[in-house]
C-alpha positions in Angstrom: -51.2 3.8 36.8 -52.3 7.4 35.4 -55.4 5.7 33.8 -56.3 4.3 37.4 -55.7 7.6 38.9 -58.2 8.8 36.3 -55.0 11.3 34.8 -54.9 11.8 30.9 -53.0 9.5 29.5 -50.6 11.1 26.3 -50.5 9.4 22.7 -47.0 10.1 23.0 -43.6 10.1 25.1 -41.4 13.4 25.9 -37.9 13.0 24.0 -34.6 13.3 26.7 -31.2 14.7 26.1 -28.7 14.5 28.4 -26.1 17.4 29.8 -23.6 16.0 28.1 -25.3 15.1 24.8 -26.5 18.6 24.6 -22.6 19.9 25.0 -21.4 16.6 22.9 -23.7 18.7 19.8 -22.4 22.0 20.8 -19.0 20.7 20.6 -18.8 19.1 16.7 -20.8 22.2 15.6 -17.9 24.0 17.3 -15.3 21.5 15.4 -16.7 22.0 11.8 -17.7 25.7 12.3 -21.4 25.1 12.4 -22.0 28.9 13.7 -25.3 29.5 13.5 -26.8 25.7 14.1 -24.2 25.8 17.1 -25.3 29.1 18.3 -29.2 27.7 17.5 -28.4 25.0 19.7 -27.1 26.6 22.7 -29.4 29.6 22.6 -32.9 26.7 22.8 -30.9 24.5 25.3 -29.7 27.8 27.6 -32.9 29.9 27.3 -35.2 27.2 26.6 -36.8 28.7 23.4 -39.0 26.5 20.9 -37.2 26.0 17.8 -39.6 28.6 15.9 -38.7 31.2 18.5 -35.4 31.1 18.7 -34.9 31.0 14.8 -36.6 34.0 14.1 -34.4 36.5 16.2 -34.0 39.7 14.6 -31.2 41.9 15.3 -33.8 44.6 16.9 -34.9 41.8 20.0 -32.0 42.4 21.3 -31.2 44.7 24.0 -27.4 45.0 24.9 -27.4 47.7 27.5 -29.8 45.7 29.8 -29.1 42.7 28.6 -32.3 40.5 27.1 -34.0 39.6 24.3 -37.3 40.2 23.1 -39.2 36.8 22.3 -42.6 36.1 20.5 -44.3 32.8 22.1 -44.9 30.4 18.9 -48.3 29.6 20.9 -49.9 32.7 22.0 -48.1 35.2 19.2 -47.5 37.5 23.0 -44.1 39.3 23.4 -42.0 38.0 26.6 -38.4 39.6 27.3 -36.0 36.6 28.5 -32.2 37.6 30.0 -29.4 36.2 28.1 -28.0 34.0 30.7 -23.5 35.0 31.0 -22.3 31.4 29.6 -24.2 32.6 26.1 -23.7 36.1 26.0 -19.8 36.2 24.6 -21.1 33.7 21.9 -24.2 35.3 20.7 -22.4 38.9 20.3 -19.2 37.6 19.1 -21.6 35.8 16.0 -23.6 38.8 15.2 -19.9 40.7 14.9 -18.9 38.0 12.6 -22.1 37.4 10.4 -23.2 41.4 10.7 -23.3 41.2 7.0 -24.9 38.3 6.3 -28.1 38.9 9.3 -28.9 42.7 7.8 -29.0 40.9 4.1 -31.3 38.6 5.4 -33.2 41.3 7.1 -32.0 41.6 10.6 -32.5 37.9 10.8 -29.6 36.3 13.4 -30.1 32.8 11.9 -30.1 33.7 8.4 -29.9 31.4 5.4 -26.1 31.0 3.5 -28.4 29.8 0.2 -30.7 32.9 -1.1 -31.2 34.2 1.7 -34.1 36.3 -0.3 -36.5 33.5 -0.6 -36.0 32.1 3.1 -34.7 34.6 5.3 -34.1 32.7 8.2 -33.7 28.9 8.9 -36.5 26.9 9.6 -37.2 24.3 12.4 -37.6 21.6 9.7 -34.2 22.2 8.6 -32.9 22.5 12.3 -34.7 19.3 13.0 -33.0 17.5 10.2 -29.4 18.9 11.2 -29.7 18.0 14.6 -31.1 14.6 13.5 -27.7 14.4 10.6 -24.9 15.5 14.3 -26.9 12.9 16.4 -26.1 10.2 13.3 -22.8 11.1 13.3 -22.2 11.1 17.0 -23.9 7.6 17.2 -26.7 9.4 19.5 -29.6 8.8 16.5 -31.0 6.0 18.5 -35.0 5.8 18.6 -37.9 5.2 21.0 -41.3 3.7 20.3 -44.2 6.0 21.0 -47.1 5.4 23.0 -49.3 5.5 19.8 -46.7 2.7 18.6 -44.7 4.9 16.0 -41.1 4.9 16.0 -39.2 8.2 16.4 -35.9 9.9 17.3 -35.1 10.2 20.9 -33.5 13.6 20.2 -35.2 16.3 18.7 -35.4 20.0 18.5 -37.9 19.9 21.5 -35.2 17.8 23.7 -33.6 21.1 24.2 -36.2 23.0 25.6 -37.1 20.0 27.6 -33.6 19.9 28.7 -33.9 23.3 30.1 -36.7 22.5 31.8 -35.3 19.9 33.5 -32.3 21.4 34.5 -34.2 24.7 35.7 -36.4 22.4 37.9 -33.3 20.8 39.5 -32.5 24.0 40.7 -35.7 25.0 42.1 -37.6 22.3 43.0 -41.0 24.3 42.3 -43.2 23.8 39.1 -44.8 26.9 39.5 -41.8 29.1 38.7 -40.7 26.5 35.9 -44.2 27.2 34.3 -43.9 31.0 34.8 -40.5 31.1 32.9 -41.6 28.7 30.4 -45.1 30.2 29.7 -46.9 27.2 30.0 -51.0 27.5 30.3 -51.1 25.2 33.3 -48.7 23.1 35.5 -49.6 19.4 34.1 -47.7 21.3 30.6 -44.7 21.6 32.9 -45.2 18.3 34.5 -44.7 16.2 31.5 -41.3 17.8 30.6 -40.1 16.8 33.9 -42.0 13.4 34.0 -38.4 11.4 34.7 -37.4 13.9 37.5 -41.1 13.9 39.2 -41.4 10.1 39.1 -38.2 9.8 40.9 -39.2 12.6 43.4 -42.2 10.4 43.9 -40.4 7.1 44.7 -38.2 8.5 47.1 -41.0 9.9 48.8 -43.0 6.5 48.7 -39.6 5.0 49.7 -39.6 7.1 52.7 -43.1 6.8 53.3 -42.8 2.6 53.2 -39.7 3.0 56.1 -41.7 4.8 58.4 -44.8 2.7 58.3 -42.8 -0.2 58.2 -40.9 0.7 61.7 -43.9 0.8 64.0 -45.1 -2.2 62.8 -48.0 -2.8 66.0 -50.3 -1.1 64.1 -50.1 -3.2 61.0 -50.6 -7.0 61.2 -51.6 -7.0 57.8 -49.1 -6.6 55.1 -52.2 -5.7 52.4 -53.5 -3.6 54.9 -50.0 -1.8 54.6 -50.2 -1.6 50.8 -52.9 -0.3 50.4 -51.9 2.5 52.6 -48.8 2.8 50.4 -50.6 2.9 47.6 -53.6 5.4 48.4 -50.2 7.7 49.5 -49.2 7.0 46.2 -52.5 8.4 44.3 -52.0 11.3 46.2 -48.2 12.3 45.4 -49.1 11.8 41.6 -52.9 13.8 42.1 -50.4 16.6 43.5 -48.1 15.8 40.6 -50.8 18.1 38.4 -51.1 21.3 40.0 -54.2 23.1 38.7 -54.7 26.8 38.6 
């Protein structure tokens, strides 16, 4: 349908986490004292950080007395300040308390290294990748998908946490604008894709509706393709207004 609509069509699909996948991760890192992939995990899936932005943290991003954290964009290199939403904040202070040692040997770095810390200071996404990939074995959540481009891949991945966020922020405020703002996104068809699954159900209970109320006067139309196409040209314009351009 996006082709017809003359919308770019992606080489690839957006990977999904659920709720309750995301706290089903947070749980067994909890279980076998997986701090700081735990605390990785909750602080990309709460604050909707990329991996490379939430793994180099430094002790000096962090502003107690008001609150928020200092983040540079892995896309622009620009310097945004983010508040550390309450259900994070007791975790994140209680782990620097405990690892205080261990982040100013790595150089201030929160998600330090436990092996020589000297030569890699902080973890990297590839590792976080491969950790979330090893819990989501384990929790018989490693299922894959088959990308547009035909290439098999995981369903979950380190992005399906930022995408999570997305979603849930948009569940809350129903406007792709603000979601964009918060995420930093150059432009709202970024956004749109993250929230595909939500949008396309927005959509069909708007198409829905749309179907009930032309179908109730039904003098008008004799023709049930003359109705159709009606449906449908509503239809191109929901999903034209899908892609809000600046």
């Amino acid at each position: 349908m996006k082709q017809e609509l003359g919308l770019k069509v992606r080489n690839r699909f957006p990977r999904f986490m659920t709720k309750e996948e995301f706290y089903r991760l947070v749980r067994y890192c909890e279980e076998f004292s997986l701090d700081n992939w735990g605390l990785a995990i909750k602080v990309c899936g709460l604050m909707g950080l990329r991996a490379i932005e939430c793994l180099t943290i430094q002790m000096q991003d962090l502003d107690r007395e008001l609150n928020k954290l200092s983040v540079r964009l892995a896309k622009t290199d620009k310097i945004v300040f983010r508040y550390i939403p309450d259900n994070l904040k007791q975790d994140l202070y209680s782990y620097i308390g405990k690892y205080k040692t261990q982040i100013i040997a790595s150089g201030g770095y929160l998600f330090f290294t436990f092996n020589n810390a000297s030569k890699a200071p902080h973890l990297k996404p590839s590792s976080f990748g491969q950790k979330i990939a090893e819990i989501c074995d384990r929790l018989e959540m490693g299922d894959h998908i088959i990308m547009a481009n035909g290439n098999k891949a995981r369903r979950i991945g380190t992005h399906s946490l930022r995408r999570l966020f997305t979603s849930e922020l948009y569940k809350q405020t129903k406007d792709i604008r603000v979601v964009r703002d918060v995420l930093h996104h150059a432009n709202a068809e970024i956004t749109s894709r993250y929230i595909s699954s939500i949008l396309f159900d927005d959509e069909q209970k708007q198409v829905e509706k749309l179907a009930r109320n032309l179908i109730k006067p039904t003098p008008t139309f004799t023709d049930k393709d003359q109705l159709n196409e009606i449906v449908q040209d509503k239809i191109k314009e929901l999903f034209e207004n899908m892609f809000i351009k600046n």
